[in-house]
C-alpha positions in Angstrom: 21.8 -16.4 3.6 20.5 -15.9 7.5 22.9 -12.7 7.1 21.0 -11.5 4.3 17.4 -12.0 5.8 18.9 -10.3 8.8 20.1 -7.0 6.8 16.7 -7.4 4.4 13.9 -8.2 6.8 15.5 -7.8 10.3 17.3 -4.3 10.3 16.1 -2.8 7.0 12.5 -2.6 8.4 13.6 -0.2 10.8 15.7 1.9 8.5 12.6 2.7 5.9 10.1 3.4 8.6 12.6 5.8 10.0 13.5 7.4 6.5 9.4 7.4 5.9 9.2 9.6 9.4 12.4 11.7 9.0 11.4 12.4 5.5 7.9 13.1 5.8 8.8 15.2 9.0 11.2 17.1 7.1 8.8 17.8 4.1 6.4 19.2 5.9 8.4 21.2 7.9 10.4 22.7 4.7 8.3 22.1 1.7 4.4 22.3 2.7 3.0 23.2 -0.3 4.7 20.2 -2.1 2.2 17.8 0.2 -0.3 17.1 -1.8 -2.0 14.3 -4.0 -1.1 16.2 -7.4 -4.8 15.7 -9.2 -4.8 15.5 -12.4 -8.8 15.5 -12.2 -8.9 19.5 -14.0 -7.6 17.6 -17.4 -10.7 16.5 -17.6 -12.4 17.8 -20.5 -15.2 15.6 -21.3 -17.9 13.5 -19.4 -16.2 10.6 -20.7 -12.7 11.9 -19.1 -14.6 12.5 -16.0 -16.3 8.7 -15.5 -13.0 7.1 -16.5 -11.3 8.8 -13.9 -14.3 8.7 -11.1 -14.2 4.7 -12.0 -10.1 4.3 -12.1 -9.7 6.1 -9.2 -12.8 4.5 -7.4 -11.3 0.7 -8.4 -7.8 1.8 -7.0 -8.5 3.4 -3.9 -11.3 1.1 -2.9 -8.7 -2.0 -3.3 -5.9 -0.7 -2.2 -7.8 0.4 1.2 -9.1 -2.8 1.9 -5.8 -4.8 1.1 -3.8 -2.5 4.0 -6.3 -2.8 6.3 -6.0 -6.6 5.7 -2.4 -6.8 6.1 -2.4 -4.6 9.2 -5.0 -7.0 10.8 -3.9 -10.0 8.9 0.0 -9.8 9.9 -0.2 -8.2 13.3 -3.3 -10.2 14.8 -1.7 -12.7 17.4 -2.8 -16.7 16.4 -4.1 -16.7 20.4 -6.3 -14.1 19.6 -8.1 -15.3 16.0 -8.2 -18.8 16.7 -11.0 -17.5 18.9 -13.0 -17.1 15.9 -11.1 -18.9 13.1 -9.0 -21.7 12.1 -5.4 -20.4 10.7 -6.2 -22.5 7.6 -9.0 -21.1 7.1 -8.1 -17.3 8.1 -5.5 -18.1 5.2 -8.7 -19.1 3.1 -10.6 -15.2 3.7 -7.1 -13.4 2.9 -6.9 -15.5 -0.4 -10.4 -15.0 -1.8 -11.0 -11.3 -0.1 -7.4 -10.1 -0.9 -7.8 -11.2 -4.7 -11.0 -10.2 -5.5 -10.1 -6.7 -4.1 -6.5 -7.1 -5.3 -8.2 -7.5 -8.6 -9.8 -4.1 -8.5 -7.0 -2.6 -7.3 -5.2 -3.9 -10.4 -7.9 -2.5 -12.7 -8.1 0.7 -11.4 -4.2 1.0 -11.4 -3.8 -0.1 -14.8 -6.1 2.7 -16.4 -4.4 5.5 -14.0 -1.4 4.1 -15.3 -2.7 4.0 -19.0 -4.0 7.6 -18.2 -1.0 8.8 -17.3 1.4 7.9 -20.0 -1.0 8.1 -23.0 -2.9 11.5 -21.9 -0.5 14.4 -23.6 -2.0 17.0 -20.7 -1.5 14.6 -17.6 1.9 13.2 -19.3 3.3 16.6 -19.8 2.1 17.7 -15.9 3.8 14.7 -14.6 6.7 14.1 -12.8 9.1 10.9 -13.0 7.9 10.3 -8.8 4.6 9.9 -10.2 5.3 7.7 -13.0 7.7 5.5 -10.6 4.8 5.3 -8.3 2.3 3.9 -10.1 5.0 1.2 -11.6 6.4 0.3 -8.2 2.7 -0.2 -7.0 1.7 -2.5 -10.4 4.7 -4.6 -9.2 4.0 -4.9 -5.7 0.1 -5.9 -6.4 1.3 -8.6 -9.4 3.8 -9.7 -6.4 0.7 -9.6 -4.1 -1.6 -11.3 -6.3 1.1 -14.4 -7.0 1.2 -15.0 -3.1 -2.0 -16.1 -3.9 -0.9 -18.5 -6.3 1.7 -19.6 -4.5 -0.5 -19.9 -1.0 -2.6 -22.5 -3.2 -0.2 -24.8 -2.9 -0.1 -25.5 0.8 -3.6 -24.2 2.7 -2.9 -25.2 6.2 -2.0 -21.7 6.7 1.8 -22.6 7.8 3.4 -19.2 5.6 0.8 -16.7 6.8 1.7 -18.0 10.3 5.6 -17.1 9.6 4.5 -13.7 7.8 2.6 -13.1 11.3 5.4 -14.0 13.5 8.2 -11.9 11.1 5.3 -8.6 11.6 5.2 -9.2 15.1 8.9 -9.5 15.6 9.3 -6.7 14.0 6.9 -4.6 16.2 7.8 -5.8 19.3 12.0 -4.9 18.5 13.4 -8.7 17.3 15.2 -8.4 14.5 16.9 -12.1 14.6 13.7 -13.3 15.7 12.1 -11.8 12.5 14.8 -12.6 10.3 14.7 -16.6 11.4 10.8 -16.3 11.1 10.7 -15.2 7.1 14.0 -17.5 6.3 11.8 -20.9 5.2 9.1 -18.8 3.0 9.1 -18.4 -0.5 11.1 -15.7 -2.8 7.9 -14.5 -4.0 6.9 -13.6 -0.5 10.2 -12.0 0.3 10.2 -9.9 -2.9 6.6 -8.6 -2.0 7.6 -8.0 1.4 10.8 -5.9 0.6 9.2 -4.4 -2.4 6.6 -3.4 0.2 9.0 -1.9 3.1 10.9 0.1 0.3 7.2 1.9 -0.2 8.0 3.0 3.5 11.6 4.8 1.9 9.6 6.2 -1.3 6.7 7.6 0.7 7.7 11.0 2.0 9.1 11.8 -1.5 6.7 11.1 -4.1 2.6 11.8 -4.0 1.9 8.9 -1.3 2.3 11.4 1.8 -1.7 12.6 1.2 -2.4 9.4 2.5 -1.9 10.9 6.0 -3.6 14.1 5.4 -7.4 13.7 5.8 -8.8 17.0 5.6 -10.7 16.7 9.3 -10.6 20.6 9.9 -13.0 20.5 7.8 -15.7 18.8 10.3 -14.8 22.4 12.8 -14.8 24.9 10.4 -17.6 27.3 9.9 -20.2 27.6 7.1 -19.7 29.5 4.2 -22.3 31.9 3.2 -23.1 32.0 -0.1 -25.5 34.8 -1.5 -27.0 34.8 -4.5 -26.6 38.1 -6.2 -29.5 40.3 -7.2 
């Protein structure tokens, strides 16, 4: 078993972040006009259409920003440095109530993109099978997510965010034994949503998830279009 948390959560870390930089490198290098988010916004045909997408997308991308930033600061905050400010039982407190209300929206908004996307015959037909594998990957991932919660119920001192830390950490800082032997004890549920999570990392620069990383900030330089009406 320590061999398989070594190969799962010691060295496989390293080998999807550097497929997700290889790939994404060589996407954009070969195959520009293929990085994009894909819309389907113009299938919209009613005002109906229109506020069930402005609130399914709203729900998703409102949860699912929130949850990352948690994690980043969550997992890769030293304990010296929040026990400044808060107790790790209580830290583990915040990420359970703030990580499910907002991993509740997340699942909300998911759920009707999803819906969206396999009952609308105009977004179906436009889809690919990398967008429908997205959005299912994600739904199990956030289910996954939102169990931790359950499961983190059971023991609120905070000891399995503390290992979760320390495996994020080692990971960072280039020990893989030491982040292997850190995730061993913790539950499967919390392996599964870590691995499921990593192998986000290998799907990235192939499916729709690389316009996270393209925020449109030439915008803020370029100059003002001048628009006249005519006669």
């Amino acid at each position: 078993m320590s061999n398989v948390n070594l190969l799962l959560f010691g060295i496989y870390p390293y080998v999807a972040l550097a497929i997700c930089i290889i790939g994404s490198w060589a996407r954009f290098d070969l195959a520009q006009y293929s990085w994009k988010a894909g819309s389907s916004q113009v299938f919209n045909r009613t005002p109906a259409e229109h506020r069930y997408m402005r609130i399914a997308s709203n729900l998703f991308h409102v949860g699912v920003l929130f949850i990352l930033a948690g994690h980043f600061v969550g997992l890769l905050t030293p304990e010296a440095v929040y026990h400044t400010v808060i107790s790790t039982a209580n830290k583990q407190l915040l990420a359970m109530v703030s990580g499910g209300f907002f991993g509740v929206l997340c699942l909300i908004g998911l759920l009707m993109l999803l819906y969206r996307r396999l009952n609308d015959p105009r977004v179906r037909a436009s889809s690919n099978l990398s967008d429908i594998l997205v959005l299912l990957v994600l739904l199990a991932q956030l289910v996954l997510g939102l169990l931790t919660i359950v499961a983190s119920a059971q023991h609120l001192d905070g000891s399995v965010m503390v290992l979760l830390g320390n495996w994020a950490q080692a990971v960072v800082t280039l020990q893989p034994q030491v982040a292997a032997a850190n995730i061993a004890p913790v539950g499967l549920v919390y392996k599964l949503h870590v691995f499921l999570g990593l192998s986000l990392f290998v799907l990235f620069p192939f499916t729709r998830l690389v316009h996270i990383v393209s925020a449109p900030v030439w915008y803020l330089g370029r100059r003002y279009q001048i628009v006249r009406q005519k006669g």
